[in-house]
Structures are given as structure tokens and as C-alpha cells.
C-alpha positions, 0 to 999 in steps of 0.5 A, a space after each residue: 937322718 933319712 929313711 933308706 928308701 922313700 918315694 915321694 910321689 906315686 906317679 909321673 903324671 906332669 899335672 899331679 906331681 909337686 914341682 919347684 922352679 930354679 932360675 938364674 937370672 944372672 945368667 948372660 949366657 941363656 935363659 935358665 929357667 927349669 922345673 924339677 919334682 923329686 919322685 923317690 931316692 934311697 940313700 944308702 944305694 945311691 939312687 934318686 928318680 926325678 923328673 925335670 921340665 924345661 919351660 917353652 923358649 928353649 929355656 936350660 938347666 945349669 951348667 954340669 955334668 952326671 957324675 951318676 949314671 943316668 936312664 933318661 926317658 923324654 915324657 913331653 917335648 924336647 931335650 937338647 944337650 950340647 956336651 963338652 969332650 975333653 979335647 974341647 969339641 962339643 957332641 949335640 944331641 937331640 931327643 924327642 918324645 918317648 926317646 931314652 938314653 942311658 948314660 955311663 957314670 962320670 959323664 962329660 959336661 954339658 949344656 942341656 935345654 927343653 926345645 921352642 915348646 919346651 920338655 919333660 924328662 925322667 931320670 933315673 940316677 944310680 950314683 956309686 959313691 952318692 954324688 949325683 952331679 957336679 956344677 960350673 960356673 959360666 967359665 965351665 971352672 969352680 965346680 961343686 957337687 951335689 949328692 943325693 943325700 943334699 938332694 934330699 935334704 933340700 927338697 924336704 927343706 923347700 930349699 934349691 938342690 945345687 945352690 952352692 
């Protein structure tokens, strides 16, 4: 079905990679309005690097949480998460460019967004069992999730990764 290993795009540069664009105009809550370009993945390890670019407005990805772990390197601009702990209090982080973080598998759920000017990430996904994400819905409830096997396959369809 997939080759193992395949890299899509030879660099990170912003201006010289392939990006898609993923609104919610149904979203009461905040703008989601967000980039996404699909650098490389291999299937059979559970790996997928991509960058994600937040639009100026403080614009969002949707709601979720990395069941993967994640290395994040903030390229350009800003990137703010509002995470969700377990006992319902909210941890705020904020990133600027030339920032990294690595992130544990299973992470908690979180509201994330580019700042007044907007942003560029990397991310670098390492998923055990090849589940990337998992998604809610505007009650944090009724999640679903994506692997990187369906992450594939919606880029290379032209389709929307996460759309249930």
C-alpha cells in the first residue's frame, strides 16, 4: 500500500514546501484557521514530521491531544497551548521562535494557536502503535483519532488529515 519510508519534501523552508489549509468555520469557540505540509513519515515505525503554520490573528488547530510523541522546534513566530490536566486545571505555555520541546507519548489535551503574528512549527512524531492524535469535539468529548497511516493517505488523496 505505502512504501516504509518516504520523504515528501527536501526541505522546511516556509516558502518552498506544499501547504494545505484546514478551517472550521463552525467553530463558535475560536478561529481554526491553520497550514499543515507533510515533510516525510515511515509507517511501519510510526514516524511522520510536518510543519503546521498558524495564520496572524491568534488563529488555532483543533482541539486534541498527541497520543505520539512529539519533538517541537518553533521555526517562526509564535506557538501558545493551553493544555487540559486531568483534575480540569489548564497549564499555559508559551514558545517563541528557535524554542523546542519534547513531549511524552499519551500527552494531555490541549487548545494550541499561533500569536498576534502568527507561527511556524516543526514536529517530529514518534507513535508506538501509529496513532498520531486524538481529536474532540467542542465539549473536549466524542473524540476520534488519527494514525499515520490515515495521515498518509489523506495527503496523498488531497484530502483533510483528522476529518472524521
Amino acid at each position: 500500500m505505502f512504501e516504509n519510508f518516504h520523504k515528501v519534501s527536501s526541505s522546511y523552508d516556509p516558502e518552498k514546501v506544499e501547504w494545505r489549509n484546514y478551517k472550521d468555520l463552525n467553530n463558535k469557540d475560536f478561529k481554526i484557521d491553520f497550514d499543515y505540509c507533510l515533510l516525510g513519515y515511515d509507517i511501519q515505525n510510526g514516524r511522520l514530521d510536518m510543519l503546521l503554520r498558524y495564520p496572524e490573528g491568534k488563529s488555532h488547530c483543533r482541539r486534541h491531544r498527541h497520543i505520539a510523541s512529539t519533538l517541537t522546534l518553533v521555526l517562526q513566530g509564535e506557538q501558545f497551548l493551553t493544555e487540559v490536566n486531568e483534575d480540569g486545571s489548564k497549564t499555559l505555555i508559551h514558545r517563541k521562535q528557535g524554542d523546542y520541546a519534547l513531549a511524552k507519548s499519551d500527552a494531555s489535551p490541549h487548545l494550541e494557536h499561533g500569536g498576534e503574528k502568527g507561527g511556524t512549527v516543526f514536529l517530529s512524531m514518534q507513535a508506538k502503535e501509529g496513532i498520531l492524535f486524538e481529536y474532540f469535539d467542542e465539549n473536549m468529548s466524542n473524540s476520534w483519532t488519527v494514525s499515520v497511516e490515515e495521515f498518509v493517505k489523506s495527503w496523498q488523496e488531497g484530502a483533510t488529515y483528522g476529518d472524521k
